[in-house]
C-alpha positions in Angstrom: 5.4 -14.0 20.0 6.5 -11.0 18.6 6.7 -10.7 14.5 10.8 -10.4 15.5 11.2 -14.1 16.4 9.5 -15.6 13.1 13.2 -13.7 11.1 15.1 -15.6 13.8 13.6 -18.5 13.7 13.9 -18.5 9.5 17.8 -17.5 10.2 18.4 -20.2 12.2 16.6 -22.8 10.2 17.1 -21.3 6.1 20.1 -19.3 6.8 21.8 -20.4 3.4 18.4 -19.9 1.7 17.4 -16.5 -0.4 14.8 -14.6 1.5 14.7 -11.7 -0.9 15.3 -10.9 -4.4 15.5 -6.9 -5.7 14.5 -6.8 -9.3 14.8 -3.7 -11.3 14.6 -4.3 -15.0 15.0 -0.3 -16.3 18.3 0.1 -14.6 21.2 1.4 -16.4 24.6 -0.9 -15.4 26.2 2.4 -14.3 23.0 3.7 -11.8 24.5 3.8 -8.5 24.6 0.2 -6.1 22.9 0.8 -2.8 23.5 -2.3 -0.7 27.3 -2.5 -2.0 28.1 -5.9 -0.4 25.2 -7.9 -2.4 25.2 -6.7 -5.9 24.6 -9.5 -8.4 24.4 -7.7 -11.9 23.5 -10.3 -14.6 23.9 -9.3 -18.4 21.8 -6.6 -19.5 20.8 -8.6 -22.6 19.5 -11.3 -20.9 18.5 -10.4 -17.5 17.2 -7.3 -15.1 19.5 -6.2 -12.2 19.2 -8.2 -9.4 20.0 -8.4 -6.0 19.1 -11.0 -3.5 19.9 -11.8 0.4 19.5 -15.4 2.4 18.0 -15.3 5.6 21.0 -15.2 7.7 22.1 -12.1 5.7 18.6 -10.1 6.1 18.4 -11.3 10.0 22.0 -10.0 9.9 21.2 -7.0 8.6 18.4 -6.2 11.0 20.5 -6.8 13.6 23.3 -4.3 12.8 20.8 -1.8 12.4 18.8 -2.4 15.7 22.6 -2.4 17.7 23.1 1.1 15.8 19.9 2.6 17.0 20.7 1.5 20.7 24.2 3.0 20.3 22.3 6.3 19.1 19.9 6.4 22.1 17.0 4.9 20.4 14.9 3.1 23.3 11.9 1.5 23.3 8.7 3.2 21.8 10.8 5.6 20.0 9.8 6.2 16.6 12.6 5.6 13.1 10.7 6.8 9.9 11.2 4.9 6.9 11.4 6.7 3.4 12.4 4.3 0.7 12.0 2.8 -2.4 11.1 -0.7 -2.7 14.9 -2.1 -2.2 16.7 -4.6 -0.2 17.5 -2.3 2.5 13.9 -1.6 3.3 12.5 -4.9 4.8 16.2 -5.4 7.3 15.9 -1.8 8.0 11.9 -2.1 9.2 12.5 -5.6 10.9 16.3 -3.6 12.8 13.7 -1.2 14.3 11.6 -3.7 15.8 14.3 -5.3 16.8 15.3 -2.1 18.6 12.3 -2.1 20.8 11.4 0.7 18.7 8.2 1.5 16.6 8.6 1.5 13.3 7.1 4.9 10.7 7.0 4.1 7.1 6.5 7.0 4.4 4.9 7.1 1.3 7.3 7.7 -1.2 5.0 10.2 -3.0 5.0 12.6 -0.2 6.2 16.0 -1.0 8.2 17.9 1.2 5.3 19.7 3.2 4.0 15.7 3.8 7.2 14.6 4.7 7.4 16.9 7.6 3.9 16.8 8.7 3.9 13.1 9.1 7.5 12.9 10.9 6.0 16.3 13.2 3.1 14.1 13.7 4.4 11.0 14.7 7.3 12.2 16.8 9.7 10.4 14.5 13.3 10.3 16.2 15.4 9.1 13.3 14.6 9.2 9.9 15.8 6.6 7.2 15.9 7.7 3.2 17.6 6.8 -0.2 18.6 8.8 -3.1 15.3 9.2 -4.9 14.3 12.0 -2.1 17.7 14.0 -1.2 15.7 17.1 -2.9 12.7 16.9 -1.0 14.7 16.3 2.3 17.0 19.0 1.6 14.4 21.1 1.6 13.0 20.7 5.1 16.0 19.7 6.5 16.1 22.4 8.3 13.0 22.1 9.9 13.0 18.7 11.1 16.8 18.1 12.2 16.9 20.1 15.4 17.4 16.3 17.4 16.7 14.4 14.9 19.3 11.9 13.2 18.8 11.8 9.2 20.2 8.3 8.0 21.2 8.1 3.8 20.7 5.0 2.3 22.7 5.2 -1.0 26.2 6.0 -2.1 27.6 9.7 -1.9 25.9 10.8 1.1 24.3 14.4 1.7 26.2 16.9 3.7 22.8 17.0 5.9 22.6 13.2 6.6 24.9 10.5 7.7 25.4 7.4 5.9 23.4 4.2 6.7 26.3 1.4 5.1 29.4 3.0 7.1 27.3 3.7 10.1 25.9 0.0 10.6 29.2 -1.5 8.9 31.2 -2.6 12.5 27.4 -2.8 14.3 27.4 -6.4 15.7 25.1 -8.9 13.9 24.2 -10.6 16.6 20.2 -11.1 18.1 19.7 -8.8 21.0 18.5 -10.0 24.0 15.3 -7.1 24.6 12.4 -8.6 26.0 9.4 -8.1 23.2 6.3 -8.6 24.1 3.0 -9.3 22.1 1.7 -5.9 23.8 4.5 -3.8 22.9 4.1 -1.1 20.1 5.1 -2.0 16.6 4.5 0.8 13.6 2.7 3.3 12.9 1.5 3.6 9.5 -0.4 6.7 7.9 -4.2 6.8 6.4 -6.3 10.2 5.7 -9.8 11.1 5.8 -11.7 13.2 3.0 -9.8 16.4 4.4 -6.5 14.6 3.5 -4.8 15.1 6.4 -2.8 12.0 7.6 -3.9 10.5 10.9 -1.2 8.2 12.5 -2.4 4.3 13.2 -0.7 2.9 15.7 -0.4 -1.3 16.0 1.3 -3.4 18.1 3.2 -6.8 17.7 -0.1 -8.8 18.3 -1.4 -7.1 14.5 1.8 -7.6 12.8 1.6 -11.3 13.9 -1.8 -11.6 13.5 -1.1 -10.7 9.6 0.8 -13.2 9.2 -1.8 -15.9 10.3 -4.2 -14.6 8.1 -2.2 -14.3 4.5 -0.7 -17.9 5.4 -4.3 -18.8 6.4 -5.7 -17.5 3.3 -3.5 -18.4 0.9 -1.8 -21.2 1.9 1.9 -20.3 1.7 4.8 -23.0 1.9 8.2 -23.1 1.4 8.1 -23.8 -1.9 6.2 -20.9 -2.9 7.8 -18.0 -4.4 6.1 -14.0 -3.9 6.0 -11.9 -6.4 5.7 -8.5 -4.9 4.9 -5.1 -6.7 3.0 -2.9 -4.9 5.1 -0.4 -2.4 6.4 -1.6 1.1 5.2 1.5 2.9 1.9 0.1 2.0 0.4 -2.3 4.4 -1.0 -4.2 1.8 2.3 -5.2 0.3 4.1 -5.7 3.8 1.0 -8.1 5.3 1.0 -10.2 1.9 4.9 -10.6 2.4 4.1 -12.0 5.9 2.9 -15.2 4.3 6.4 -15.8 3.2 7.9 -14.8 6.6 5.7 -17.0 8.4 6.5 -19.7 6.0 9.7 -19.1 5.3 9.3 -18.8 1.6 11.2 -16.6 -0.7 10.0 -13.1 -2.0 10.6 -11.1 -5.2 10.8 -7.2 -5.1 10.0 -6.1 -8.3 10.4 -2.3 -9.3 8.3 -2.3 -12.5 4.9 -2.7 -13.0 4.5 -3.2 -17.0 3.1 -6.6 -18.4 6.1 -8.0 -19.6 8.2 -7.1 -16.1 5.3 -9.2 -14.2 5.9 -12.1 -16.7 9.5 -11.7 -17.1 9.8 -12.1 -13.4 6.9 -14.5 -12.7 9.0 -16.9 -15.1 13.0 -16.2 -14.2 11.9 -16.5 -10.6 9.5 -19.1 -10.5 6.9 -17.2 -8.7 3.8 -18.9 -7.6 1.8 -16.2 -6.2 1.0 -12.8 -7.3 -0.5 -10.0 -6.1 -2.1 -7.4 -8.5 -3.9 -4.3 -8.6 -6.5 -3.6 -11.3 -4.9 -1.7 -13.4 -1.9 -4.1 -13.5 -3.6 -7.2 -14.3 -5.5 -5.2 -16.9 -2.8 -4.1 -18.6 -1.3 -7.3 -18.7 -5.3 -9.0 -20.4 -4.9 -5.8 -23.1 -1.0 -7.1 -24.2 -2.3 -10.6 -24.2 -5.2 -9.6 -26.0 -3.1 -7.7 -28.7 -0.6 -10.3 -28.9 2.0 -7.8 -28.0 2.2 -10.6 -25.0 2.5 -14.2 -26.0 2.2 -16.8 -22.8 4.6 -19.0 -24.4 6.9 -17.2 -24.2 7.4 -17.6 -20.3 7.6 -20.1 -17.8 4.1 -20.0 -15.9 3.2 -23.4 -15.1 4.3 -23.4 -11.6 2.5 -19.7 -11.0 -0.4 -20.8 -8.9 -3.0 -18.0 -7.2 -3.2 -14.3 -8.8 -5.2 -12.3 -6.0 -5.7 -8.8 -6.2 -6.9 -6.0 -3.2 -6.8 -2.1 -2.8 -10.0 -1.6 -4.8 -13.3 -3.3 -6.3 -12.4 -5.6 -8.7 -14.8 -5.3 -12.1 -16.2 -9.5 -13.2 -15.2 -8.9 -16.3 -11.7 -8.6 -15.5 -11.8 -11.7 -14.0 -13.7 -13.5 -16.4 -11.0 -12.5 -18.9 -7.7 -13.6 -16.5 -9.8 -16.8 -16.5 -9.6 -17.4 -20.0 -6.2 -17.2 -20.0 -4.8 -18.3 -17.0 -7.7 -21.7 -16.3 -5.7 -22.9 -13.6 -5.1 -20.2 -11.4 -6.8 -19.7 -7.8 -8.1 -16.3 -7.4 -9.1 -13.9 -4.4 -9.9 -10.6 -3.6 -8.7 -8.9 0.0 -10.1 -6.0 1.3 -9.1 -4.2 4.6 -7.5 -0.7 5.5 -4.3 0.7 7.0 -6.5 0.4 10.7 -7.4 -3.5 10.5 -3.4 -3.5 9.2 -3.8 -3.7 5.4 -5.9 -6.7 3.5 -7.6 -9.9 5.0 -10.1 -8.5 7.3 -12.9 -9.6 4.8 -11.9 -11.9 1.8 -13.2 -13.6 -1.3 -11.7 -17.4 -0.5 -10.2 -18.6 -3.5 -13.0 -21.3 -3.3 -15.9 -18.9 -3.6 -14.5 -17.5 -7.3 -18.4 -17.8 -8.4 -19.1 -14.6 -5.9 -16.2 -12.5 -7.9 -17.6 -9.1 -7.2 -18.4 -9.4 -3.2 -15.3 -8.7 -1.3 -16.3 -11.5 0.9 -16.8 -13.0 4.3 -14.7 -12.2 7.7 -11.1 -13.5 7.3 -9.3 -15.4 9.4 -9.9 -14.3 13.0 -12.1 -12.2 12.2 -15.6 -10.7 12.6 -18.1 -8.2 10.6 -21.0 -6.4 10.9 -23.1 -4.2 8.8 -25.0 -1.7 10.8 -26.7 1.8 10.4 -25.8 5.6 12.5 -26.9 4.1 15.8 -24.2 1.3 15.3 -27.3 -1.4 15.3 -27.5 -4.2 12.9 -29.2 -4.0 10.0 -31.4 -6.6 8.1 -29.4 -9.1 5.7 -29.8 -7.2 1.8 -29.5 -3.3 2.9 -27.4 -1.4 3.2 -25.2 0.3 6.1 -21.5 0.8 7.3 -19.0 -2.2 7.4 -17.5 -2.9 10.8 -14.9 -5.0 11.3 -13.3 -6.6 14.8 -10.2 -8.7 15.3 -6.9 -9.2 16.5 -5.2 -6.9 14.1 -7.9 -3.7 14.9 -5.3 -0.5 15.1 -4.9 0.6 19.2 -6.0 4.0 17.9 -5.0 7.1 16.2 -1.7 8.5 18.3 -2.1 11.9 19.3 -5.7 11.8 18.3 -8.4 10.5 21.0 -11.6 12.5 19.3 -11.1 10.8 15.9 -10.1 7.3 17.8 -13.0 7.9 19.3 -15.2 8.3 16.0 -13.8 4.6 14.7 -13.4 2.3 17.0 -15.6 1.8 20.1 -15.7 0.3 23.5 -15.9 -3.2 22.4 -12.8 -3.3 19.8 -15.0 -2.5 16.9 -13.4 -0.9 13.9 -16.0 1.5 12.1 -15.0 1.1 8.1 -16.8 4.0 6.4 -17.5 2.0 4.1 -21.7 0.9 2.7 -21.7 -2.7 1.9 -24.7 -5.3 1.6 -24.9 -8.6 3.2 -26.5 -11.5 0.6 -28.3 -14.5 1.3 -25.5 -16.8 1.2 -23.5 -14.6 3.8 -21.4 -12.7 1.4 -20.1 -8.8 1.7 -20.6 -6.7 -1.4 -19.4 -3.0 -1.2 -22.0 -0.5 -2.2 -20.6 2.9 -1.5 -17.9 4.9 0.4 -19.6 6.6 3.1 -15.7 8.9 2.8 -15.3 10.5 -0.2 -11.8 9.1 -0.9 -11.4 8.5 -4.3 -9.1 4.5 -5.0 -7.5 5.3 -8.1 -4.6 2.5 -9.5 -5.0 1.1 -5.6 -3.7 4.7 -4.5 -6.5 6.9 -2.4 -6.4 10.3 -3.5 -7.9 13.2 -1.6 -10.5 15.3 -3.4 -10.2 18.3 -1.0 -6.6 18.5 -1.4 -6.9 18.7 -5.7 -10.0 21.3 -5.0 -8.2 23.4 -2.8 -5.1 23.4 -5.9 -7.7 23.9 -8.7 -9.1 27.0 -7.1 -6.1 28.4 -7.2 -6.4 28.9 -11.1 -7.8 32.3 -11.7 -10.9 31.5 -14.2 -12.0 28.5 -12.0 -15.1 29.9 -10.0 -16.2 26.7 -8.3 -14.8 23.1 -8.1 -16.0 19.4 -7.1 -13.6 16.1 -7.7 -15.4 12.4 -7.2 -14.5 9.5 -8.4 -16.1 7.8 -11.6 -15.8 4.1 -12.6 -12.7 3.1 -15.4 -12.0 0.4 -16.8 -8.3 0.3 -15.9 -7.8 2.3 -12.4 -11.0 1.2 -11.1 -11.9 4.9 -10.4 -10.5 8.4 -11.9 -10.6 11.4 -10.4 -13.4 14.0 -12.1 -13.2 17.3 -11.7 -16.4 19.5 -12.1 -15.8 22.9 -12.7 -17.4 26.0 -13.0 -15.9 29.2 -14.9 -16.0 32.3 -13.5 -18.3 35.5 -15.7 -16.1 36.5 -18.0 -13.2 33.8 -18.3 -12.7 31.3 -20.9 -11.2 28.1 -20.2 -10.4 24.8 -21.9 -9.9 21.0 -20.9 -6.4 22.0 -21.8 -6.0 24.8 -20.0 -7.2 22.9 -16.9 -4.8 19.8 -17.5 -1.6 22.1 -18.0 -2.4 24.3 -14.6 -2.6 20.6 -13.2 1.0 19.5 -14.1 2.2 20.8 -10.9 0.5 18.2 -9.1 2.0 14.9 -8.5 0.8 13.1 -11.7 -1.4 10.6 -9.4 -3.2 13.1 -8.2 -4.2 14.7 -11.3 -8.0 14.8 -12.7 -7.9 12.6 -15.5 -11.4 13.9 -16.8 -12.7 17.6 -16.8 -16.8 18.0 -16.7 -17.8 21.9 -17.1 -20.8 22.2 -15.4 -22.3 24.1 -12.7 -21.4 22.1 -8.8 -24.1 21.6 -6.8 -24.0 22.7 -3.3 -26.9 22.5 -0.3 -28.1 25.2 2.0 -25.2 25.3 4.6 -22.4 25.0 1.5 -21.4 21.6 1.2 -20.8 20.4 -2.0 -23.5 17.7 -3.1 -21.2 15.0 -3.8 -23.9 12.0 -4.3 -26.0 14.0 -6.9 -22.6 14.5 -8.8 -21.5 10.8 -8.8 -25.7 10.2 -9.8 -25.6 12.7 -13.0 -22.2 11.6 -13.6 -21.9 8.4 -12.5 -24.7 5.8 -14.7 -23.2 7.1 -18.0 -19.5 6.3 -16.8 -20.7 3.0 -15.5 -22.9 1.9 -18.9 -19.6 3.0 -20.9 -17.3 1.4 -18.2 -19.2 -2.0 -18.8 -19.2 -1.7 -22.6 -15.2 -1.6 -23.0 -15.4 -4.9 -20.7 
């Protein structure tokens, strides 16, 4: 059935129980509301802001919304791009899409401009959803990517350029619609790059978004007494397909906008969660305040929190030997995956395998893999060779793009990863190298040839390389090796202040002056870097564990 019916279904039989919670400890009582009818603003001195919805109110939601796109000549396949925050709004809205018969686009919220309206050219977005935090960036292109386009505002005081979301969907019916949705039918299409940077578009159906849901239950065991803690962005497939372990259980969810140590435990405790998902840096920070004592457990209500799993990068054992120390009881896992098996699970750890902590796993639920070499033939168990994956949630392909479709996935459904990994004796998956040059910093891929082509726009810079090295924290950082042009001087300094005009994610967070190596036809030597570079990094990397 398609992923739609699963919010009916919990609407019909938890409508009077919450769904979702919106956390935001840093906001001011004065910051604007954005979902005016539900705001439930506790005392600053003793709680965050918080918001939350019942079932019945979030199936409501989606409903309005859906009706409203029909009304505006939405039909089926037509794409609704989603640029928002973590809020409320943004599940309803995604789910009132679907709904729709539509397919639905969701942005990453650290786009610029230029992104913006590559990605909504791109994938032939129709309509396109987005809240307060990007009215600059929109107005800029507006121009440009109006033309018959509807822009939709969610937030109060609405843009001259955009129409507003809340009066728009406010006399919508709430009522299901009766569109037949199939299995088949198209669902979202979510964004992933290569080493260029360039997004390509993956396009899944209903039968992956479903299939998600079977395989985070499946994994991890969700009921209805279990409570979500979720951080990580929903434009992220990673934090959506983890959330469909509550849908599919009908178990409540906590949005938190936050990310330091004492939000995690603040909210694990007020809310009772009992699973939460991490990325590296996050569960690191959160050993170092513990460590310090700037973090004291009893302080919070943990008892009931229950499985800590964390996916996006690899996961260091010392990390995990330290979050055992502290936290004895919890089940652990690691989930790895990408945007085109829709997000984590293809490959897992099992939170019964915690003595293999460093292999990302065996095949998930549903799922099958293979390691094999450039004729796309198996190789023995112990070397290496390119992970391929194949299952139910394998992207259809890239829309608009049958040569690099092509390149991934073949005739027989399966998914080409890019990835170098090892199979051990005992049937495990350990990841060895990226055969891509994408850089996972923080769970975040960064894109070396988009910071090389910005660094060689400083004038003393003669030649430039970024790869990733190991750190403690983000898993990887981004290292730029540079080489000065005859004549110039240059400093670490000089380099990080040129780099403040990038997005602060995507700036190098270690300078290496050195000559870059490059081979006969001009291609940067990218594995002798990471060898010179890499072994001292590592050896230091492992020392601070």
């Amino acid at each position: 059935m398609p992923i739609t019916k699963l919010l009916e279904r919990n609407s019909e039989l938890y409508g009077d129980d919450v769904a979702l919670v919106e956390l935001n400890p840093e906001r001011s009582e004065d910051r604007r509301m954005t979902w005016r009818e539900y705001d439930l603003v506790e005392s600053a001195s003793k709680a965050p802001y918080r918001r939350e919805i019942t079932w019945s109110v979030f199936n409501e939601k989606a409903n309005r919304f859906a009706h409203l796109l029909l009304e505006r000549g939405i039909k089926r396949n037509d794409k609704v791009g989603i640029l928002l925050m973590n809020c409320l709004e943004w599940l309803p809205i995604y789910f009132g899409i679907l709904k729709a018969g539509a397919i639905a686009v969701p942005l990453n919220f650290r786009y610029a401009s230029d992104e913006i309206q590559y990605c909504v050219d791109l994938a032939d977005v129709d309509i396109l959803v987005f809240g307060p935090e990007f009215i600059g960036r929109i107005e800029e292109i507006a121009d440009q990517i109006i033309h018959s386009r509807l822009l939709l505002y969610v937030g109060d005081i609405c843009p001259t350029f955009a129409e507003d979301y809340y009066a728009l969907t406010l006399n919508c019916s709430s009522a299901n619609l009766d569109l037949d949705i199939k299995d088949s039918d198209l669902a979202a299409i979510y964004f992933s790059s290569g080493t260029t940077g360039f997004p390509k578009a993956i396009l899944h159906d209903h039968t992956s978004l479903m299939h998600s849901c079977r395989v985070e239950q499946n994994h991890h065991g969700q009921t209805r007494d279990d409570v979500f803690l979720c951080i990580p962005p929903l434009y992220h497939t990673g934090a959506k397909m983890h959330w469909f372990g509550s849908l599919l259980s009908g178990s409540k969810a906590v949005l938190l906008k936050g990310t330091k140590p004492e939000m995690v435990l603040d909210a694990v405790s007020r809310e009772k969660c009992t699973i939460v998902w991490l990325l590296v840096p996050w569960a690191q920070d959160i050993l170092d305040a513990l460590d310090s004592q700037r973090l004291k457990l009893e302080d919070y209500e943990l008892s009931q929190w229950r499985l800590m799993h964390i996916g996006a990068q690899p996961v260091p054992r010392s990390l995990i030997r330290r979050w055992k120390e502290y936290f004895p009881n919890h089940d652990y896992d690691t989930n790895y995956g990408l945007s085109e098996s829709i997000g984590p699970g293809c490959v897992h750890l099992g939170i019964e395998n915690i003595a293999k902590v460093g292999a990302i796993g065996i095949p998930g639920y549903g799922w099958q893999c293979r390691i094999v070499d450039s004729r796309r033939e198996d190789v023995p168990k112990g070397e290496v060779g390119e992970l391929a994956v194949k299952g139910p949630g394998v992207m259809l392909e890239y829309y608009k793009d049958p040569k690099a479709t092509a390149e991934v996935l073949d005739d027989d459904g399966w998914l080409y990863t890019g990835d170098m990994a090892q199979l051990d004796d005992d049937g495990f998956i350990w990841l060895v190298d990226r055969k891509k040059d994408v850089i996972i910093s923080g769970g975040e891929n960064l894109y070396p040839v988009q910071i090389e082509d910005f660094l060689h726009g400083f004038e003393p810079i003669h030649d430039v390389a970024v790869i990733g090295l190991a750190d403690k924290r983000l898993g990887e950082k981004a290292t730029a090796i540079i080489s000065i042009k005859e004549g110039y001087t240059c400093t670490e300094e000089d380099v990080m202040n040129y780099c403040k005009k990038l997005p602060k994610y995507k700036r190098p967070r270690q300078i290496i002056f050195a000559d870059v190596p490059r081979n006969p036809t001009g291609k940067i030597e990218k594995p002798k870097l990471r060898e010179m570079y890499g072994a001292s990094q590592l050896v230091a990397a492992e020392n601070q564990a």
